[in-house]
C-alpha positions in Angstrom: 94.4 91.7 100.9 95.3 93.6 104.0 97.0 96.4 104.3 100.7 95.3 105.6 100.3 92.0 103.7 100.2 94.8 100.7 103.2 96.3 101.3 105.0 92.6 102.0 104.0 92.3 98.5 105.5 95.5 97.3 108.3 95.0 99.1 108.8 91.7 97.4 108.7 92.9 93.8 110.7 96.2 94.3 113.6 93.6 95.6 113.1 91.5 92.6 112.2 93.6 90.0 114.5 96.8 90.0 114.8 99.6 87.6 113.4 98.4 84.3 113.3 101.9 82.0 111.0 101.4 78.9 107.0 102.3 78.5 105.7 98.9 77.0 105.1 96.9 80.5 103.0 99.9 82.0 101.4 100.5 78.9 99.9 96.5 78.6 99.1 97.3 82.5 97.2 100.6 81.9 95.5 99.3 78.8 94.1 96.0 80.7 93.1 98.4 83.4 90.8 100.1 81.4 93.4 103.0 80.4 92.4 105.2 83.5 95.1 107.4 83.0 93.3 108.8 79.7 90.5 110.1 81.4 92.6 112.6 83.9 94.3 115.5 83.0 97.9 115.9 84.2 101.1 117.9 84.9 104.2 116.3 84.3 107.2 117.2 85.8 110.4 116.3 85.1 114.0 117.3 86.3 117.2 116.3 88.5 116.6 118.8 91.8 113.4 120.6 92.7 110.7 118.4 91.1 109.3 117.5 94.7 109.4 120.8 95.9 107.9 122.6 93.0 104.9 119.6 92.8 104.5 120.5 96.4 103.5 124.5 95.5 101.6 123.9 92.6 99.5 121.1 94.0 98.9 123.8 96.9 97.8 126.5 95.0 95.6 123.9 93.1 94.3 123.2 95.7 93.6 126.4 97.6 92.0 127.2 94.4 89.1 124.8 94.5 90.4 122.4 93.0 90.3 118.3 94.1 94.2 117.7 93.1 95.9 114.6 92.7 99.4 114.3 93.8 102.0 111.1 92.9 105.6 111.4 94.4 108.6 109.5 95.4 110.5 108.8 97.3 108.2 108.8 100.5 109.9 110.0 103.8 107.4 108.9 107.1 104.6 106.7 105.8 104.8 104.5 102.3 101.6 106.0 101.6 102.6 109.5 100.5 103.1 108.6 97.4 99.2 108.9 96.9 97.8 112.1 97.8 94.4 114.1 97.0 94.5 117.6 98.5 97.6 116.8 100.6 95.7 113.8 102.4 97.4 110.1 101.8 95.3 107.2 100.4 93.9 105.1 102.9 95.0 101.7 103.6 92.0 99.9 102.8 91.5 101.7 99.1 95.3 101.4 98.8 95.0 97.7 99.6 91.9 96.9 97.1 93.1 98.6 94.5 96.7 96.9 95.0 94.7 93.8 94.6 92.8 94.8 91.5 96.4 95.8 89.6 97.9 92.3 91.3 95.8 90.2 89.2 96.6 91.8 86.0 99.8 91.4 86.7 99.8 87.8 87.5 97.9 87.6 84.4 100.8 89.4 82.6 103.0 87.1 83.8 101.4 83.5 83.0 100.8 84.9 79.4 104.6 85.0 79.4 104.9 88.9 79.4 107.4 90.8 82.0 106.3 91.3 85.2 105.0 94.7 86.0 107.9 96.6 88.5 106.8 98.4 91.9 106.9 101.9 90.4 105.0 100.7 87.2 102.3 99.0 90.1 102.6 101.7 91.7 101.7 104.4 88.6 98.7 102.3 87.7 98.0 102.0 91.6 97.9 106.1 91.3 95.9 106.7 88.3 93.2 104.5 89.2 92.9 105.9 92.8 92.9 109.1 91.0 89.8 108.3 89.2 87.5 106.6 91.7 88.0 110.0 93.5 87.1 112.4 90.7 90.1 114.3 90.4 89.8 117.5 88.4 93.5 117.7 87.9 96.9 115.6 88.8 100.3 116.7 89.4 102.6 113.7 88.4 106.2 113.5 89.4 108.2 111.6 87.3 110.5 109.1 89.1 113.3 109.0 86.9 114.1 110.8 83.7 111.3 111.3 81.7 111.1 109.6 78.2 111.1 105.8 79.5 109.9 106.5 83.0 106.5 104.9 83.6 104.7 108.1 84.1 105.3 108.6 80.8 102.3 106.8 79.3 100.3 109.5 80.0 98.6 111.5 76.9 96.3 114.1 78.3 98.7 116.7 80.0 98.0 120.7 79.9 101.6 121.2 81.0 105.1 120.3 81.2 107.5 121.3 83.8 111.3 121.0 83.7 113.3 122.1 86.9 116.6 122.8 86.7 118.9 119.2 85.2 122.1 118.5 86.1 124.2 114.8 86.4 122.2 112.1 88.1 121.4 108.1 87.0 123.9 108.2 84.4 124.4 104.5 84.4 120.4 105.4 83.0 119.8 108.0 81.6 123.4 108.6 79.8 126.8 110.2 80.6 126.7 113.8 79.7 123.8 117.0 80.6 122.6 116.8 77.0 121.9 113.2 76.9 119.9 113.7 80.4 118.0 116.7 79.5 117.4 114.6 75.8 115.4 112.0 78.5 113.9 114.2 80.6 112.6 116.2 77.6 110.6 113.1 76.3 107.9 113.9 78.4 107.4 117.3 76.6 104.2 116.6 74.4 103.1 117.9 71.0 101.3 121.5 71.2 101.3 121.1 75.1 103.0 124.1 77.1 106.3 124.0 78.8 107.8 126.0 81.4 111.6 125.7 82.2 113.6 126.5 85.5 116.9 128.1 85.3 118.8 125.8 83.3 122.8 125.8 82.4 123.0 126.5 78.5 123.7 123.2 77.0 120.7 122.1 79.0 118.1 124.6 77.6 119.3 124.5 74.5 117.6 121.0 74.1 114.5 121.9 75.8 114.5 125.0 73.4 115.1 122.4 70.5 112.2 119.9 72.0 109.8 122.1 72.2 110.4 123.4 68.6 110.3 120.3 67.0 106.9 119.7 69.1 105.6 122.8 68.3 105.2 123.7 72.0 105.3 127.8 73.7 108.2 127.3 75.8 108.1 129.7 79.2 111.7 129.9 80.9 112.2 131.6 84.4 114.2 134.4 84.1 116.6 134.8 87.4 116.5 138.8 87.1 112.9 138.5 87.4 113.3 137.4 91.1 114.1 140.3 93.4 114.3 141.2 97.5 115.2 138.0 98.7 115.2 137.6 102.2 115.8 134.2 103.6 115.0 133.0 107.1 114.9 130.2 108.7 111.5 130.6 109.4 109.8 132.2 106.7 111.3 133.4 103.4 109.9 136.2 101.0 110.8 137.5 97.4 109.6 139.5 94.6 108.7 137.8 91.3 108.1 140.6 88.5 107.7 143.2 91.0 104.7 140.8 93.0 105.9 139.7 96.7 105.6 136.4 98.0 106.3 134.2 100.9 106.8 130.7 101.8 107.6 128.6 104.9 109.8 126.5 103.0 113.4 127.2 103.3 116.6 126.9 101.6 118.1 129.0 99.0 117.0 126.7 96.2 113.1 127.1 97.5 112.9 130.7 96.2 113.5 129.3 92.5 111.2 126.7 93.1 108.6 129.0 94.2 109.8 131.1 91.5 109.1 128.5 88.4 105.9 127.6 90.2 104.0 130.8 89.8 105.3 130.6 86.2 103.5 127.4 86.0 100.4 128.4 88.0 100.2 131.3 85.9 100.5 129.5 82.4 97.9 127.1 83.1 94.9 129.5 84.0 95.4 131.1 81.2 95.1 127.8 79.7 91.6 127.4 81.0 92.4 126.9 84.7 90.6 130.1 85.9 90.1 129.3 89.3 93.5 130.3 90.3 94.0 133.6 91.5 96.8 136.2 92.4 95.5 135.6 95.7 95.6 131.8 95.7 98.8 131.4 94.1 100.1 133.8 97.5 97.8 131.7 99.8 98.6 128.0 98.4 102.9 129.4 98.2 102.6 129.7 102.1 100.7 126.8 103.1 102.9 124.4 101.0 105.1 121.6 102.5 107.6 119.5 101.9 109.5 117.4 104.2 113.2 116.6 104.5 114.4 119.5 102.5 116.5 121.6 104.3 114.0 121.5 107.1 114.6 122.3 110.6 113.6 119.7 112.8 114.4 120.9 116.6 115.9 124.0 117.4 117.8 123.4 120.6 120.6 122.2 119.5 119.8 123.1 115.8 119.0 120.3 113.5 118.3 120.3 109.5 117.7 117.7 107.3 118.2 117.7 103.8 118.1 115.3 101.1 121.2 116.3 99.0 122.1 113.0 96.9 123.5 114.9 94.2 126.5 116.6 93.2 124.3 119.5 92.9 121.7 119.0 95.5 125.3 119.2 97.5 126.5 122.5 95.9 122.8 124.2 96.6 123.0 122.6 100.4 126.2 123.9 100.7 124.9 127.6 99.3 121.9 127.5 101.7 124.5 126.5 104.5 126.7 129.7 103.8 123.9 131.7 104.3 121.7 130.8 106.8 124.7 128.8 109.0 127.6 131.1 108.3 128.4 132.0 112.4 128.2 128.8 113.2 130.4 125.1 114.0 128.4 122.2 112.1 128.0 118.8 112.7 126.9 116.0 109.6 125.3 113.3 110.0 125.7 111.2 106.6 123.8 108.3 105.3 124.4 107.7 101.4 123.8 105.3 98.6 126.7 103.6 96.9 125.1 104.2 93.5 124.9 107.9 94.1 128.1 110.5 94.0 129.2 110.1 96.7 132.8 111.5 96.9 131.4 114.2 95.0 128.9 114.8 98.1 131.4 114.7 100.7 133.8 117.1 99.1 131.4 119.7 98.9 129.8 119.5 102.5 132.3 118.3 104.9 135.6 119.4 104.4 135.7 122.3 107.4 133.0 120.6 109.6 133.5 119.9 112.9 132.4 116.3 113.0 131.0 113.8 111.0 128.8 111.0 111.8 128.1 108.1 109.0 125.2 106.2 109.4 123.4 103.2 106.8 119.6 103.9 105.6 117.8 101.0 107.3 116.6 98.1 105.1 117.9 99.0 101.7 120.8 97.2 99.9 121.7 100.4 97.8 122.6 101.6 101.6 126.6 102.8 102.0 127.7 100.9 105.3 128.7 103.3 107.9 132.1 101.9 108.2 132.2 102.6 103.9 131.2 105.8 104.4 133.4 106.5 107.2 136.4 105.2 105.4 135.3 107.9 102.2 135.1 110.5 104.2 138.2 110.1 106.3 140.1 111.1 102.8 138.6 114.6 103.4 137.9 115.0 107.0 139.8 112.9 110.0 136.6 114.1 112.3 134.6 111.2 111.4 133.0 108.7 113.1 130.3 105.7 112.1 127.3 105.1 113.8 125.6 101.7 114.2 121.7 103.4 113.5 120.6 106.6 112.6 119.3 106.9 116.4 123.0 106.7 117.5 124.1 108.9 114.9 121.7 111.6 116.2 122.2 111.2 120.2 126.2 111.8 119.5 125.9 114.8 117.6 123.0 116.5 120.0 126.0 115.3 122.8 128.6 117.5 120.6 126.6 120.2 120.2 125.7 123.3 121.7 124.4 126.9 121.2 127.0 127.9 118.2 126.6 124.7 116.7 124.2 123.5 113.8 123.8 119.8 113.1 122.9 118.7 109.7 121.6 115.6 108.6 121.7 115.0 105.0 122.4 112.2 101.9 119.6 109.7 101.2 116.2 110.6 101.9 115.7 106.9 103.2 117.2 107.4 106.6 115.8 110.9 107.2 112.1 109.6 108.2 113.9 108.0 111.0 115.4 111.3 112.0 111.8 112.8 111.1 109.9 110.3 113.5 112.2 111.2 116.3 110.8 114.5 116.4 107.4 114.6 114.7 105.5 112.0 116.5 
């Protein structure tokens, strides 16, 4: 199989195939497989904002540490690829094309035995685990892709640690209609006698992880927001004190500190779980080095242009908290691009009521996609200065026309029109 005919097939059976929660199709996949996910040692991490970001400086410190590190992650922003990472370099095409092939046949086997049909992301997780293998990983950081009880990376039985950033409302036609029933799912991936450390969390929220982890019998480890001191952001590079210990990172945005934050936690928690190759001086070194694209991310500088994937209701409130600080003196700009399953007044009420001008464009080649005109029409109810685009290119060259030294443009919504913004820039 070659490499785009590989992702003609993936692109067929994501169309077809959907969402499918539930554990018992990628568990007949893994098990015909060979069950490669129960020779690697993993961790998890669930949550609603900040899993990517806090995967990203763990994985780094991992990996500045000595270690060979396995990453899995969506969604993927430049190259389909990403979601396959050891040490922060992508699979290559031929390996990710063999071993495509290898999981294809058990699924067409699946399927004329008269068993479901295996979804993208479940293809995908086995895709992962196996890759993981052939390359010897000492250690994987998994990202769940939704929830956490019935998500597909779920099948997994060797983790050292858990990880729960901070939940809040997202996939409720999924994963249920109020925080408690949402932190009940994302808690499933908490294992018996297995550590877990906690972000900051509202109270309803940790009050089930507290419960989880007692009925597992599991040390629960909870950032404390007192314990992080001497902030100072930048939009270049950001520093903070976590018990008394200073810190920086190149990643920026108010929410980034936290994530740092709950990293060392983790980073900490697992060395003294056996992981003794990580050091105070690797956890500062790999915290530096880490990266993470498309989250509040500045992309050119003259005019000044962020991106930011804030899908959320409160992926919207931290954008917006990250804006008051590190925007306040100036006019912005938005350039919007949003799904029409996500919350999307919710979104627009929270970013765009005193901008200057809005610009609604539609994520390329996705039927979840918001049409501009949609979009347009939404945000008209809160802001008159709106205007849609017909590509994300279009959207771009009017607000760089609109802008000038006192001005900040910010593009923002789905993370599936932002590699285009991305590959504008980073060529």
């Amino acid at each position: 199989m070659r490499y785009n005919e590989a992702l003609e097939y993936m692109a067929f059976i994501s169309s077809n195939k959907g969402i499918v929660p539930g554990l018992e199709s990628i568990k007949e996949l893994c098990k015909r497989l060979g069950d490669p996910q129960d020779k690697l040692k993993f961790i998890h991490i669930a949550g609603t904002n900040g899993k990517g970001s806090t995967l990203a400086f763990i994985s780094s410190v991992l990996t500045c540490s000595g270690y060979r590190v396995g990453r899995y992650i969506s969604p993927t922003i430049r190259d389909y690829r990403e979601r396959f990472q050891i040490n922060s370099k992508m699979i290559s095409q031929s390996m990710f094309s063999e071993i495509l092939e290898e999981v294809k046949t058990v699924c067409d086997k699946m399927e004329n035995e008269g068993l479901s049909y295996p979804t993208a992301f479940e293809i995908e997780t086995a895709i992962a685990f196996l890759y993981f293998l052939k390359k010897n990983c000492d250690i994987v950081v998994l990202e769940c892709g939704m929830g956490g009880k019935d998500d597909a990376t779920n099948v997994i039985n060797t983790t050292v640690l858990s990880v729960i950033t901070p939940i809040s409302m997202d996939h409720m036609q999924f994963l249920g209609d109020s925080l408690e029933k949402i932190a009940m799912n994302k808690c499933g991936i908490i294992k018996s006698d297995i550590p877990v450390v906690s972000g900051i969390q509202q109270k309803q929220v940790y009050d089930v992880i507290k419960k989880r982890c007692k009925d597992k019998n599991c040390d629960l480890y909870t950032l404390d927001k007192e314990s992080i001191t001497d902030i100072k952001y930048s939009l270049v590079k950001q520093s903070f004190k976590l018990d008394k210990t200073k810190y920086e990172i190149k990643l920026i945005g108010v929410w980034q500190i936290e994530n740092a934050a709950l990293s060392i936690k983790a980073l900490k928690v697992i060395r003294d779980a056996g992981y003794k190759k990580i050091t105070d001086e690797s956890i500062r070194k790999g915290l530096l080095s880490a990266e993470w694209p498309a989250r509040f991310q500045v992309v050119s500088k003259k005019p000044l242009l962020i991106i930011d994937g804030a899908h959320n209701e409160d992926a919207a409130l931290r954008l917006k908290e990250s804006i008051d600080i590190y925007l306040k003196d100036k006019e912005k700009i938005f350039i919007l691009g949003m799904f029409r399953d996500k919350a999307v007044e919710a979104v627009i009420k929270t970013l765009v009521l005193d901008a200057k001008m809005i610009f609604t464009c539609q994520a390329p080649n996705n039927p979840r996609a918001l049409r501009a005109v949609e979009l347009a029409d939404m945000v008209s109810a809160f802001n008159k200065n709106v205007t849609c685009c017909d590509s994300v290119e279009e959207a771009v060259e009017f607000a760089f026309s609109m802008a000038d030294e006192n001005t900040a443009i910010i593009a923002t919504g789905s993370l599936a029109y932002l590699g285009r913004v991305l590959d504008m820039y980073l060529k």
